[in-house]
C-alpha positions as MATLAB code, in Angstrom:
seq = 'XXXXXXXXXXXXXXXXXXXXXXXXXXXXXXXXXXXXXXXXXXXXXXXXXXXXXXXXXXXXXXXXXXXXXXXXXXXXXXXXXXXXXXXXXXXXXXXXXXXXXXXXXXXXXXXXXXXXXXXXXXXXXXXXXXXXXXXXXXXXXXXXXXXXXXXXXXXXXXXXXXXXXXXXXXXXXXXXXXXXXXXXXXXXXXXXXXXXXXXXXXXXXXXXXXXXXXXXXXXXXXXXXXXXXXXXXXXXXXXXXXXXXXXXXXXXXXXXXXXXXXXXXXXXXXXXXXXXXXXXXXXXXXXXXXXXXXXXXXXXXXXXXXXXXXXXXXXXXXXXXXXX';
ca = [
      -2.017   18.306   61.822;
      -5.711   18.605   62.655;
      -7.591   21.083   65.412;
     -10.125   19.227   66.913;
     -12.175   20.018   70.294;
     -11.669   18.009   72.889;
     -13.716   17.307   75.700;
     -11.179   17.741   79.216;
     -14.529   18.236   81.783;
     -18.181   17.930   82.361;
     -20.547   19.038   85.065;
     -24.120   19.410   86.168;
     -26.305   20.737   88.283;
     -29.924   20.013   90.052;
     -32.423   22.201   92.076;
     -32.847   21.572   95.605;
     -36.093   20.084   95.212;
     -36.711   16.928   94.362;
     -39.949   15.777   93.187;
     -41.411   12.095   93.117;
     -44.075   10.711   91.353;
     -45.999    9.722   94.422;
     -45.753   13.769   95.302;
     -46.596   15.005   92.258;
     -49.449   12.813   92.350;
     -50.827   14.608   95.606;
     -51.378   17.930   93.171;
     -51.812   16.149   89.411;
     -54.649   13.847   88.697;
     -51.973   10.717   87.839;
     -50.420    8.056   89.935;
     -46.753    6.451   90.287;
     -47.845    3.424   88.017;
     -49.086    5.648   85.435;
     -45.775    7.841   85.447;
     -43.866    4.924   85.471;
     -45.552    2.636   82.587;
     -45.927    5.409   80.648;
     -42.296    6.845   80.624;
     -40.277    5.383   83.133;
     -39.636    8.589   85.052;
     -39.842    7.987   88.594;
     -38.102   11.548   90.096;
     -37.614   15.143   88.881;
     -36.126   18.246   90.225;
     -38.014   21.816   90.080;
     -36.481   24.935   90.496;
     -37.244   26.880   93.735;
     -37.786   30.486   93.771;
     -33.905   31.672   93.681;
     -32.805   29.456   91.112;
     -33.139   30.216   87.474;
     -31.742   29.044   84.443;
     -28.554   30.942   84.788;
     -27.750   29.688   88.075;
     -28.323   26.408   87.538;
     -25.722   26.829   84.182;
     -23.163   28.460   86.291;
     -23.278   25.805   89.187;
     -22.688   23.255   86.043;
     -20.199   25.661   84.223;
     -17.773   25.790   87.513;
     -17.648   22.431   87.967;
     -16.923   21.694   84.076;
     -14.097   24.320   84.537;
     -12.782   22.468   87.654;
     -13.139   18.939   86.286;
     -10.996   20.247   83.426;
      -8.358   21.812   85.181;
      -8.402   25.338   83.685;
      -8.901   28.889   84.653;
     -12.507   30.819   83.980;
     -10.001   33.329   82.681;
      -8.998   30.246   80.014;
     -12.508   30.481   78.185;
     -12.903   32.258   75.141;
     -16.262   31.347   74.007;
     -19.921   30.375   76.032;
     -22.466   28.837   73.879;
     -25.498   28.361   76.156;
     -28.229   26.034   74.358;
     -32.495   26.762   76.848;
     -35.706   27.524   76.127;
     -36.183   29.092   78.832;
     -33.563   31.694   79.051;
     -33.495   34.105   82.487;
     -35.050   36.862   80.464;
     -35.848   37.697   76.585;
     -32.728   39.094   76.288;
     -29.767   39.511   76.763;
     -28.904   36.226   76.649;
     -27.991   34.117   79.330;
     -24.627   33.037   78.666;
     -23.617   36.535   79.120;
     -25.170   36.283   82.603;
     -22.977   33.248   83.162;
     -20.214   35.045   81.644;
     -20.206   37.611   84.321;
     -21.037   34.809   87.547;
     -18.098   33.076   86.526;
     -15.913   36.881   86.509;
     -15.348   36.392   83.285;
     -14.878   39.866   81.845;
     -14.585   39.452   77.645;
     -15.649   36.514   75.634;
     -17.879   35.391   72.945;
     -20.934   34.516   74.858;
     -24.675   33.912   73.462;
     -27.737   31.800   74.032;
     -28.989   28.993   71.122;
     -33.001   27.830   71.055;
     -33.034   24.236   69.644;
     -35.199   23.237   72.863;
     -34.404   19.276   73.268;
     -31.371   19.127   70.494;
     -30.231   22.685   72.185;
     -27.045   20.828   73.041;
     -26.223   19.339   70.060;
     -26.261   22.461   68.119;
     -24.487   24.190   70.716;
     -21.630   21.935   70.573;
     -21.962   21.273   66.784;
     -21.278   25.401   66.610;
     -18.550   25.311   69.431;
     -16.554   22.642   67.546;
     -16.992   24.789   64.168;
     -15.630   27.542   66.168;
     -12.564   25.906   67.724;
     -11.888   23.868   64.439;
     -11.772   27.321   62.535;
      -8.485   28.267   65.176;
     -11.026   31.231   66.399;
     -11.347   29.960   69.806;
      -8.883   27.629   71.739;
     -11.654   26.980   74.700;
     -15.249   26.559   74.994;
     -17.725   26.214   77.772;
     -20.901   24.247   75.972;
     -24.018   24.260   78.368;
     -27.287   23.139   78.438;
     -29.593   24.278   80.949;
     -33.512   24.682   81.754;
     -36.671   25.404   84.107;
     -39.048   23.743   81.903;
     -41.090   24.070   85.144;
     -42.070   27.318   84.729;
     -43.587   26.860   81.555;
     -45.581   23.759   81.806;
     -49.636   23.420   82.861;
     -49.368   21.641   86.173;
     -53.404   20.607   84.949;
     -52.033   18.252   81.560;
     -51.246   15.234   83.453;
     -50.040   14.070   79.909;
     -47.059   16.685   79.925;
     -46.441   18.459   83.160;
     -45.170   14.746   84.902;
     -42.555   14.685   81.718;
     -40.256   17.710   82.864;
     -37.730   18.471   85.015;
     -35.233   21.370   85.660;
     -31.045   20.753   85.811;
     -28.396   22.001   83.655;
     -25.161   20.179   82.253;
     -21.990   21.821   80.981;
     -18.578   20.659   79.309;
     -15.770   22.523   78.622;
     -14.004   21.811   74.753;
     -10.456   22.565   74.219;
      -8.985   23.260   70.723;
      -5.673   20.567   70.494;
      -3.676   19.822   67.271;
      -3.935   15.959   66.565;
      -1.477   14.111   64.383;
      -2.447   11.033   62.310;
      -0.333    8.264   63.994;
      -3.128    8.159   66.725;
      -6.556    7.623   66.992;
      -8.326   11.097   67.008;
      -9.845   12.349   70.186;
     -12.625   14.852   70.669;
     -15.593   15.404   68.228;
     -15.305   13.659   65.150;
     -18.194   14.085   63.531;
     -22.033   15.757   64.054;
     -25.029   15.903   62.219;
     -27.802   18.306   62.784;
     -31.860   18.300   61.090;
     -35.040   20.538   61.537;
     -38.210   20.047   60.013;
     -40.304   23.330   60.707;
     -43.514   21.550   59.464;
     -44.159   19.459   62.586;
     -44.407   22.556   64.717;
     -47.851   22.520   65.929;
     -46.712   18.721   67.557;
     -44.430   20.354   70.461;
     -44.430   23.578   70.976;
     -44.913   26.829   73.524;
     -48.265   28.256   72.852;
     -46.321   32.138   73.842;
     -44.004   34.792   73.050;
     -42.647   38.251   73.023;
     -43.776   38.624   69.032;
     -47.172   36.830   69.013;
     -48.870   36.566   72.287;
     -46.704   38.962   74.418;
     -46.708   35.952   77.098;
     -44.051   32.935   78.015;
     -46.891   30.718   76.970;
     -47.048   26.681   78.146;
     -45.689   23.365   76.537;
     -48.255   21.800   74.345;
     -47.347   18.365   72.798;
     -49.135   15.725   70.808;
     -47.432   12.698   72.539;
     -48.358    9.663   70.672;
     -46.965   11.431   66.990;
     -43.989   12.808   68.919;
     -43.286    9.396   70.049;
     -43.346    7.981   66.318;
     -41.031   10.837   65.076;
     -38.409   10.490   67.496;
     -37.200    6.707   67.286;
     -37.546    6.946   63.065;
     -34.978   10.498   63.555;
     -33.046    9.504   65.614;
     -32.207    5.937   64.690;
     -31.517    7.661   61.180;
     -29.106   10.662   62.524;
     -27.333    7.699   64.723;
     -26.574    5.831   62.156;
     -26.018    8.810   59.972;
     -23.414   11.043   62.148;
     -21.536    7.201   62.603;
     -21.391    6.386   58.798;
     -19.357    9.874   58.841;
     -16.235    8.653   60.125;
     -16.509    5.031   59.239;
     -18.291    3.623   62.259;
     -21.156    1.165   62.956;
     -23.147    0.687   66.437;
     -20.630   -2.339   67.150;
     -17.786    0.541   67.436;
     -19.484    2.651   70.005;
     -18.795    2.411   73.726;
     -21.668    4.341   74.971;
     -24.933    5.800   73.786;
     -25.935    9.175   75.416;
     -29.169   10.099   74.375;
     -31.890   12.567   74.913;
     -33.441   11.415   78.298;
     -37.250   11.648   77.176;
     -38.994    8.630   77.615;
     -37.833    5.318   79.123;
     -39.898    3.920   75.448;
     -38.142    6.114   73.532;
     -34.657    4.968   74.595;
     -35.913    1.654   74.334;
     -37.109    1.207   70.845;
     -34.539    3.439   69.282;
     -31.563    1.378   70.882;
     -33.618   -1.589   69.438;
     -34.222   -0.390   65.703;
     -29.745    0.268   65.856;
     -29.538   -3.182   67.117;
     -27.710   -2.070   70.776;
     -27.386   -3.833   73.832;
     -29.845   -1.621   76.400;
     -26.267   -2.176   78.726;
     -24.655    0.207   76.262;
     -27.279    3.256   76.467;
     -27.024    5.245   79.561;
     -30.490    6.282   81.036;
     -31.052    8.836   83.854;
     -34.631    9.423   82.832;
     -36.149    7.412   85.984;
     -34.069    9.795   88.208;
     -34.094   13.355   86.044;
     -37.173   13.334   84.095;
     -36.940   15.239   80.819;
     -34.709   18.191   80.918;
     -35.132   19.269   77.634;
     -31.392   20.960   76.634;
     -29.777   20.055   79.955;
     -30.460   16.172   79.804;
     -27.811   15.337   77.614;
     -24.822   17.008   79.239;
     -26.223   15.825   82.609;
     -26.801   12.471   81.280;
     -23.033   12.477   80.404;
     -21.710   13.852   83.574;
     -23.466   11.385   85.674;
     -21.619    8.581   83.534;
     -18.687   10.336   83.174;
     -18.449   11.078   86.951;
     -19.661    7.393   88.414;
     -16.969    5.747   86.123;
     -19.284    3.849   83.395;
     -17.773    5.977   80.602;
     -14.049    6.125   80.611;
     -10.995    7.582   78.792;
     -10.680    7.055   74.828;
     -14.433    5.304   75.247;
     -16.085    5.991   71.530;
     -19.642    7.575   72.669;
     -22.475    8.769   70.571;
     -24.947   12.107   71.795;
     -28.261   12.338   70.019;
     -31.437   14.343   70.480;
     -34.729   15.204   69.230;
     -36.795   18.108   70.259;
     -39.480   20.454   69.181;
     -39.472   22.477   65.973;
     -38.901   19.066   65.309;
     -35.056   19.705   65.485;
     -32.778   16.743   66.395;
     -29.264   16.002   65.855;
     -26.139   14.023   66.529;
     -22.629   13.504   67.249;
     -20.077   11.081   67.776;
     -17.097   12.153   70.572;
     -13.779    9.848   71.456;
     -13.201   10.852   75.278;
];
């Protein structure tokens, strides 16, 4: 027999506020047609003054729990993946921990900005697989808003807020069946590209949160060589080539981004689900809200063979490949 972590419920969550390019373009030198050649984004949400990270992650986190069918009680371990935690410390999971009246479990934050996610869940499934934990809530959540410069057209229009959660359950799997839950994931970092997306702040070096600074045009040309490679990578793992997979769930960047990667793996753009035009770029959240929203309107199904991937700053990026 073999523990793996299955996935039994998803949620999300958005900010009140939401934010189109035509309104943005009433405080931003830029334009809808600009927004929208450029990336493809068309809407974002930004947090209002009593939401924060934390709620955002426990709106997400209770409807995970509920989707799934379990008791708050029922978690053992919260693996929260910002960059832009509630405060320095302590971490935000453990603020989570206690909306959700949840009084003892693992809980702690991880910074992998954009592939946050991905190394969240890469650790949870580690965890469950070791038979340490039987159930995980994995989240991703943000308010990238509150650390961009609303006077760089060329980043602040990229970024929205949201948060996306899933709840993993440890389950013993014989071999007479085709596995379910995580199968496989693969994670990178390249600390030499730093100085291409960054935060130009923090507690050690400039006492101050600091603002998102990106060079877009190399960013660009990093992404769709990574992640092509970590796709195809994370499916040679367990056998698999892009013809196997159901679904593609990928970091919701750029509309381009999506585009040329799904082209250099040879997919169909029917099999890559996109919420960028409606979400904007929610760094860690975008991939657990991407899934939710597909999950929840009824494009990705039961025992569907899906692939996550990522890329974010540090450059970090990662992958993995999940039978729901």
């Amino acid at each position: 027999m073999t523990v793996r972590a299955v996935l039994v419920g998803t949620g999300s969550a958005l900010p009140k506020r939401r934010v189109s390019n035509a309104e943005l373009a009433e405080a931003v030198d830029t334009s809808d047609d600009w927004i929208v050649e450029r990336t493809g984004i068309r809407f974002r949400y930004l947090a209002g003054a009593d939401e924060t990270t934390s709620t955002l992650a426990t709106e997400a986190a209770r409807k995970a729990i509920e989707a799934a069918g379990v008791a708050a009680s029922d978690v053992d371990l919260i693996i929260l993946a910002t960059a832009t935690p509630d405060q320095t410390f302590p971490a935000s999971a453990t603020i989570v921990q206690a909306a959700l009246g949840i009084n003892d479990c693992v809980a702690f934050d991880v910074a992998a900005v954009c592939s946050g996610f991905l190394y969240a869940l890469s650790v949870a499934d580690s965890m469950i697989r070791s038979g340490s934990f039987k159930t995980a809530l994995v989240i991703g959540a943000e308010t990238f808003s509150r650390i961009l410069d609303w006077e760089d057209r060329t980043t602040c229009v990229l970024f929205g807020d949201g948060a996306g959660a899933v709840v993993l359950r440890g389950e013993e799997q014989g071999n007479d069946a085709p596995a379910r839950g995580i199968l496989a994931t693969k994670l990178h970092a390249d600390g030499r590209y730093n100085s291409l997306l960054y935060v130009d702040g923090g507690p050690s070096s400039t006492q101050t949160v600091g603002k998102v600074r990106m060079k877009g045009a190399e960013v660009f040309r990093h992404a769709v060589t990574n992640l092509a490679a970590v796709l195809n990578e994370v499916m040679a793992t367990v056998g698999l080539t892009s013809n196997d997979i159901d679904w593609v769930v990928p970091h919701q960047a750029n509309q381009r981004i999506l585009d040329a990667t799904a082209r250099k793996l040879g997919l169909e753009p029917e099999r890559v689900i996109v919420t960028v035009d409606q979400h904007a770029n929610t760094s860690a959240a975008s991939v657990p809200l991407a899934l939710d929203t597909a999950i929840r309107d009824g494009r990705i199904k039961s025992n569907d063979l899906i692939v996550l991937e990522a890329m974010g700053g540090g450059f970090t990026w990662g992958a993995a490949v999940i039978r729901v």
